[in-house]
C-alpha positions in Angstrom: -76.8 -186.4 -22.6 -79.9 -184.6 -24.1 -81.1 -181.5 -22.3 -84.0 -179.7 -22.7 -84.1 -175.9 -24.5 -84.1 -173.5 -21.4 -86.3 -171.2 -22.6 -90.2 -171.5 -20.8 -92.4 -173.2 -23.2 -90.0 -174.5 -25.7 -90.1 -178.1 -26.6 -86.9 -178.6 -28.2 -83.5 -179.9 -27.3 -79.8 -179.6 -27.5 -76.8 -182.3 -26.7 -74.7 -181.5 -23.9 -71.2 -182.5 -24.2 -67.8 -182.4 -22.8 -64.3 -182.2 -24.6 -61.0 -183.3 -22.9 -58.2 -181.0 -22.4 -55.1 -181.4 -20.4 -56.1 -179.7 -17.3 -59.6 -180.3 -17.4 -62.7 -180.5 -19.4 -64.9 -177.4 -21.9 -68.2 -177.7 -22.1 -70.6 -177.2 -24.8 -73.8 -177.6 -26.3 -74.7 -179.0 -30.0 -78.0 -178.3 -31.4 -79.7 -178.3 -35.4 -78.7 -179.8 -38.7 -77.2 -178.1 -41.7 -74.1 -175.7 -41.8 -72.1 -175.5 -38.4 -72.3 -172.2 -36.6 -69.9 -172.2 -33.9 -71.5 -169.6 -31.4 -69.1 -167.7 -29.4 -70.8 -166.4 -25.5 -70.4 -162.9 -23.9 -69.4 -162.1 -20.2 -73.1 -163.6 -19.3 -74.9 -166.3 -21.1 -72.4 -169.4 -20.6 -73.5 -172.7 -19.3 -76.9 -172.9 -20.7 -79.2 -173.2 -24.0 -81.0 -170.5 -24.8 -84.0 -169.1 -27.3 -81.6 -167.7 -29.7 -79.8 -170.6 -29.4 -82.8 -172.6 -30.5 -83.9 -169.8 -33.2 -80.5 -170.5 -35.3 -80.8 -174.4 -34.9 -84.0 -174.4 -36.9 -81.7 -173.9 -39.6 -78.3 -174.5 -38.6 -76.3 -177.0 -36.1 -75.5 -174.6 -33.9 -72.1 -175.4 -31.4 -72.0 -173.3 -28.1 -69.4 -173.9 -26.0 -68.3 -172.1 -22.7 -65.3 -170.5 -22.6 -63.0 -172.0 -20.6 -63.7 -170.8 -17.0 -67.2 -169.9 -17.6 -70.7 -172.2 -17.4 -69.2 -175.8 -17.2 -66.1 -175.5 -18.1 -63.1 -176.0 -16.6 -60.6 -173.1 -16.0 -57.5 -174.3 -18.0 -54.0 -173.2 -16.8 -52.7 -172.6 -20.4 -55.6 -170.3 -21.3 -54.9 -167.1 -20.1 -55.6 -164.4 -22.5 -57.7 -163.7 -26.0 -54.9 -164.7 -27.7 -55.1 -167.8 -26.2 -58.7 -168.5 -26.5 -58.0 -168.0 -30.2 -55.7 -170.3 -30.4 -58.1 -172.9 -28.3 -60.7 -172.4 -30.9 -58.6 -173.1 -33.6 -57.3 -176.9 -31.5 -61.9 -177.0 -31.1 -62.8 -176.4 -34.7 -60.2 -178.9 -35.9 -60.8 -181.1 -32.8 -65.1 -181.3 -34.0 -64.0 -181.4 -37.9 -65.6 -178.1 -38.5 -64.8 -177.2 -42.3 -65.1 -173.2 -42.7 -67.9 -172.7 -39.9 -69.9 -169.6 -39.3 -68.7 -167.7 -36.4 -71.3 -165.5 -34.0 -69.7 -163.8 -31.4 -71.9 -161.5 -28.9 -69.5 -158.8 -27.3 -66.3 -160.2 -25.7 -67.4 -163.2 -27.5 -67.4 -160.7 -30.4 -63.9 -159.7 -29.5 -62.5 -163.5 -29.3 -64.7 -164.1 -33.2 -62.6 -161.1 -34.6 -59.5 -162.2 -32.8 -60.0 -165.7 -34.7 -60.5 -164.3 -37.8 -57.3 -162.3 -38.0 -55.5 -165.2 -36.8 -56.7 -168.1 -39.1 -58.9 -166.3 -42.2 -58.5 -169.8 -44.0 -60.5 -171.6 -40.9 -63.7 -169.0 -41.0 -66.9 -168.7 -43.6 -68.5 -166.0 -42.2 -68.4 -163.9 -39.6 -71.0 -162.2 -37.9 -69.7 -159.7 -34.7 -72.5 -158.7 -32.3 -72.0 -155.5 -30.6 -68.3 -156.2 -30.2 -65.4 -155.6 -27.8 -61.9 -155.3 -28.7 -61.5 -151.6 -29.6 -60.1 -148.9 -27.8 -62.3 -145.6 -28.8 -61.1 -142.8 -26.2 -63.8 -140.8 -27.6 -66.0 -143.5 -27.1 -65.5 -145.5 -23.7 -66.7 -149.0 -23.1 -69.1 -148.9 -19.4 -67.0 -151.0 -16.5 -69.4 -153.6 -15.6 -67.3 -154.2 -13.0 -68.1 -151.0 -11.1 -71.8 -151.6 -11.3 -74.4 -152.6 -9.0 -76.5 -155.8 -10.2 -79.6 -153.6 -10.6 -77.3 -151.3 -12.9 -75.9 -154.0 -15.3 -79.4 -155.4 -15.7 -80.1 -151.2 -16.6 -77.4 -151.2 -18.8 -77.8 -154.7 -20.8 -81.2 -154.4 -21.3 -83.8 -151.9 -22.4 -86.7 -153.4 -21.1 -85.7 -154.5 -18.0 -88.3 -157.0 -17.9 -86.3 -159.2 -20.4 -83.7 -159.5 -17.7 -85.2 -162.4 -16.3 -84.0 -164.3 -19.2 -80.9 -164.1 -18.1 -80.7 -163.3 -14.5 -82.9 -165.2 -11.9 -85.4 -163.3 -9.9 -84.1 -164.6 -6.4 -80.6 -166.0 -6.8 -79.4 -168.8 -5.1 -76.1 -169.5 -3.6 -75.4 -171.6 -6.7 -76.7 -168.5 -8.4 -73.9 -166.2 -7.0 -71.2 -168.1 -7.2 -71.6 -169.1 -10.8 -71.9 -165.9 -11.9 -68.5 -164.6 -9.1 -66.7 -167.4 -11.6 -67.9 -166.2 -14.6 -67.3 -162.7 -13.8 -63.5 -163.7 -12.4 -63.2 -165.6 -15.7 -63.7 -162.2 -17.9 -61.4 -160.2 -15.8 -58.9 -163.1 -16.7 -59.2 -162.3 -20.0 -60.0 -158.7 -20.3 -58.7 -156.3 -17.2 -55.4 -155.3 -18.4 -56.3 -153.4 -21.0 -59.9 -153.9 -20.3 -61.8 -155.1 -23.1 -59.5 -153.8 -26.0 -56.7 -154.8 -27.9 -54.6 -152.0 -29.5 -53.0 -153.9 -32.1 -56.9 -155.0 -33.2 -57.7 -152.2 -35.4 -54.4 -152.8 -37.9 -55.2 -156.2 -38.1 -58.9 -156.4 -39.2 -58.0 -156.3 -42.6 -56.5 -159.7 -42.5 -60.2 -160.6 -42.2 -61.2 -162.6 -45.6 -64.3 -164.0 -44.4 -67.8 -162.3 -45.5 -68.8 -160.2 -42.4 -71.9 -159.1 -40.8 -71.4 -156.6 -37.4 -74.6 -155.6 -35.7 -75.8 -153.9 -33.0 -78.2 -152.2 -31.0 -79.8 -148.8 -31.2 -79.6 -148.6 -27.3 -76.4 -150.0 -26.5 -75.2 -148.8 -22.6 -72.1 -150.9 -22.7 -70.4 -150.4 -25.9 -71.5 -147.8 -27.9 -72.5 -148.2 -31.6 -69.4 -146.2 -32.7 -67.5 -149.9 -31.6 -69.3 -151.7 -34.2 -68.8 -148.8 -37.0 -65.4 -148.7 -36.9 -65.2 -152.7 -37.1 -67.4 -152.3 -40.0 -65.0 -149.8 -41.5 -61.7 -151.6 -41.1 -63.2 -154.9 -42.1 -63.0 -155.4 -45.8 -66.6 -155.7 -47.3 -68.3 -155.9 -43.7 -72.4 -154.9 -43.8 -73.3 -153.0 -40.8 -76.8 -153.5 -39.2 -78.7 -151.8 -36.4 -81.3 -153.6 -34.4 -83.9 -151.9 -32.5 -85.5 -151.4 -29.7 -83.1 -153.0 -27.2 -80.0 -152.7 -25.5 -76.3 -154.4 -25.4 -78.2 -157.8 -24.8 -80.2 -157.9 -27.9 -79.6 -161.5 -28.6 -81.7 -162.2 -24.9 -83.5 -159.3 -25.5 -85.0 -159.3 -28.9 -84.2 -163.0 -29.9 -86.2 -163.5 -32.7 -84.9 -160.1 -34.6 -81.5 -161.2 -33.6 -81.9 -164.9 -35.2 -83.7 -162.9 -38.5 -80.5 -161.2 -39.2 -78.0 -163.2 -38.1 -79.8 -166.1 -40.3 -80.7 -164.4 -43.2 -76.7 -163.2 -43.1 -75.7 -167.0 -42.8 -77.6 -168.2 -45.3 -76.8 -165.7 -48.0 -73.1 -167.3 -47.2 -73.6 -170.7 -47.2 -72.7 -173.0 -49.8 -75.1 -175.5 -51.4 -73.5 -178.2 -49.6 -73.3 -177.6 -45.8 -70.2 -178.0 -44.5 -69.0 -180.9 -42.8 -68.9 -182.3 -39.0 -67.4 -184.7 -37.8 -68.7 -186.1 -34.4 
């Protein structure tokens, strides 16, 4: 099925698709030509295409699926942790016949991206981590999201609050609330015990091979820039970039400096012949 781009005034159009699992079904969306970028989602964001999402197609086929338990996909029994939505990506990008894809992962999508890059270096081309999670900082303490009030996580994802819209709806529905109760019960699968970190992370990011890009925001609320530094320290030849002007939801926010850097990144690492994908 062919959906339309879901950003107001936007023309273009992604393929919606489904994958069978045993326990149920992932959902994703398939947009572009040229090089596979397989886009890994935050807490928020799942279920739907998106301007940044449409800013990468125009020169990459970009593959966003939902993790499963978020958006439209199903909540499969097996996957309970990162470290098994590491080892799901691997069974996706063999499943698609991805060969050496670029990886984008926004915050605990960041988190799962590095996860999958210590796990199978041989499977990644490039990695870019946006304003991850994963790292335990006492110094430097991620915000609980869970403790907020809605009008507080839209103050601390955005710096223009205006740009929330994007992502939250004005007036929810009851659709509204109860996708984003899933989403939200889906992320405290993964990440309450120990929230949003992985000790063992930091001694494993050298095991990273793949040429790495970690950026993030000058205004982050949720995980402070001192998260993406240190990633950018312990990953072998990793560039560090800032982007500014917004805060921890700078691909919504600021999506056309966000597709700038992430694309210029991407295509400094991509080989004269894109890789292949099978569909």
């Amino acid at each position: 099925m062919t959906i339309d781009a879901a950003e107001p005034g936007s023309s273009a159009s992604a393929v919606e698709e489904h994958l069978e699992y045993p326990g149920g079904k992932v959902h994703l969306f398939r947009g572009g030509e040229g090089a596979p970028v397989l886009f890994l989602h935050a807490a928020g964001g799942a279920g739907r295409w998106y301007e940044f999402h449409e800013a990468l197609a125009g020169r990459f086929q970009v593959i966003a699926p939902d993790h499963p338990g978020f958006g439209g996909s199903d909540t499969l029994d097996d996957v309970e942790g990162v470290d098994d939505l590491v080892f799901h990506y691997v069974d996706l990008i063999e499943r698609l016949g991805l060969e050496r894809p670029h990886v984008v992962g926004a915050s605990f999508g960041g988190w799962v991206a590095a996860e999958l890059a210590v796990a199978r270096p041989d499977l990644i081309g490039s990695l870019v981590l946006l304003s991850p999670a994963g790292l335990r900082l006492p110094e430097h303490p991620v915000e609980d999201l869970f403790l907020m009030t809605p009008d507080q996580v839209v103050t601390a994802l955005f710096s223009d609050p205006a740009r929330a819209s994007v992502l939250f709806s004005g007036e929810p529905d009851i659709d509204d609330i109860l996708a984003a109760y899933r989403d939200m019960t889906a992320f405290a699968r993964y990440s309450w015990a120990p929230f949003l970190t992985n000790p063992k992370l930091e001694r494993r990011l050298h095991r990273i091979t793949a040429p790495t890009l970690v950026a993030c925001p000058t205004e982050d609320k949720v995980i402070p820039v001192a998260h993406g530094r240190r990633y950018a320290e312990l990953i072998p030849g990793a560039e560090f970039s800032l982007i500014d002007d917004c805060g921890h939801a700078m691909h919504f926010e600021r999506p056309a400096a966000f597709a700038d850097t992430v694309t210029e990144f991407l295509t400094t690492h991509t080989a004269d012949e894109p890789s292949g994908v099978s569909r």
